[in-house]
Every structure is written in structure tokens, then in C-alpha cells.
C-alpha positions in Angstrom: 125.8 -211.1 -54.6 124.9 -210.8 -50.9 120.8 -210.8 -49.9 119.6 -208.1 -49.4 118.1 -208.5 -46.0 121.8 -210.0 -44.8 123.0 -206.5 -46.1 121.1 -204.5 -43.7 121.5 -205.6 -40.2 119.8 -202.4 -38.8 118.5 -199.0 -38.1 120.5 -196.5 -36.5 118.7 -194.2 -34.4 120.4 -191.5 -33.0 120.7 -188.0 -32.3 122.8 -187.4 -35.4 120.9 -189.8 -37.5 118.0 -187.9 -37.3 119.3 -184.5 -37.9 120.5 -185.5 -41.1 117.3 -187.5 -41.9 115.6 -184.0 -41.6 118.2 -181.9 -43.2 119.9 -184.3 -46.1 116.7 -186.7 -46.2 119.3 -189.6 -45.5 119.0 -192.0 -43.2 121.5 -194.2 -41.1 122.1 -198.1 -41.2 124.6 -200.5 -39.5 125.4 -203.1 -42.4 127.4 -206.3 -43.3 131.3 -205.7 -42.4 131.9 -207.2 -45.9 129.2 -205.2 -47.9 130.2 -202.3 -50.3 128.5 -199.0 -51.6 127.1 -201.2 -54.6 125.1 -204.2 -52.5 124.1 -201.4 -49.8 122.5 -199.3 -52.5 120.9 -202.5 -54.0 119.7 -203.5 -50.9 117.7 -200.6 -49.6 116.8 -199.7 -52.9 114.9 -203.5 -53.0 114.1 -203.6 -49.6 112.6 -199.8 -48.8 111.4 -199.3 -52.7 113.0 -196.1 -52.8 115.7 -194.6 -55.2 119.1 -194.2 -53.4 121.1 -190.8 -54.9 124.3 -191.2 -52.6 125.9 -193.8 -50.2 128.6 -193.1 -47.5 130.3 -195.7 -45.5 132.5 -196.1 -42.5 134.1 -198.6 -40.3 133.6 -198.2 -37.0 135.8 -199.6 -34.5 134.6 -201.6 -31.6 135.2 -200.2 -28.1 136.8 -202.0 -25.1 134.7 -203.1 -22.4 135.1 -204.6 -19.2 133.2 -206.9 -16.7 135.1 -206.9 -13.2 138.7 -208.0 -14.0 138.4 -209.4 -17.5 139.0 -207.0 -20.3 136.9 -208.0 -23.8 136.1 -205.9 -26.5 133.3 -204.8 -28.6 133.3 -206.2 -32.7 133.9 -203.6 -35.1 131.1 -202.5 -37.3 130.3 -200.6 -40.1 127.9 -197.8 -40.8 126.3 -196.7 -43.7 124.6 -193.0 -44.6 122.1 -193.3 -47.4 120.5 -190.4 -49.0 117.5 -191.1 -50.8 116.1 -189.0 -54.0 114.3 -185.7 -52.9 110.4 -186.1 -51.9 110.9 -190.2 -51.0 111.3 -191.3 -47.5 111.4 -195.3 -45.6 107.9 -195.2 -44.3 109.1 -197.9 -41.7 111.8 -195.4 -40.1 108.9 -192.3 -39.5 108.0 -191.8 -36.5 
């Protein structure tokens, strides 16, 4: 089993992310390429103390960048969406 605080690798904050913080009381995470819906649950669950009723993932695929001729690209990552049990919320991700 994967750490806990290896599984989470971050907050994501954006537009979207907060709109369904407010309307789904769920909240956004980029996590560990290799992690599933299981050790993702665990982890916030043990990390946040909070009871985690639903977990959606995605893999997101990196974007190609440039810098002046040379062509690179961006890793691919994956987000999760994790809705937490009605009345809790991550105190750390109020603002």
C-alpha cells in the first residue's frame, strides 16, 4: 500500500473545482499516476479526517510545449474528484 501523503501530490484550485466544492461538497486533487479509487479514498480519508462517499478519477494528458525551436512536452497526470459525506469539509482547503 502506497503512503498516504505520496498519494496526494496536490490541491487543485480552479474555477471548476470550486463550483463543485460549493454545489457537490467535493473537492479536487492531482494524485499519484499509479494510485487507484481505493488508496485515494484511504488517503484523504487519513490525511483530511473526513469520510469520503464517492471518488472520480481521470487521466489527464500532458500538453505540448515549446521553448524557441525545441518541442518538449508536459507529463501526463491524473486527477481525482472526491466528495466528502454531507456537513464535513477539509478545513485546510477553506478559504
Amino acid at each position: 500500500m502506497i503512503e498516504p501523503t505520496r498519494v496526494i501530490l496536490g490541491a487543485l484550485i480552479t474555477e471548476k473545482a470550486v463550483r463543485i466544492k460549493e454545489e457537490e461538497n467535493a473537492y479536487a486533487f492531482r494524485v499519484l499516476r499509479t494510485a487507484n479509487k481505493v488508496s485515494i479514498r484511504n488517503a484523504v480519508e487519513q490525511l483530511f479526517r473526513v469520510h469520503v462517499t464517492d471518488v472520480r478519477v481521470m487521466n489527464v494528458g500532458g500538453k505540448r510545449r515549446r521553448m524557441g525551436m525545441y518541442a518538449g512536452r508536459r507529463p501526463d497526470w491524473k486527477k481525482a474528484i472526491v466528495v466528502l459525506k454531507q456537513g464535513e469539509k477539509i478545513e485546510a482547503l477553506e478559504h
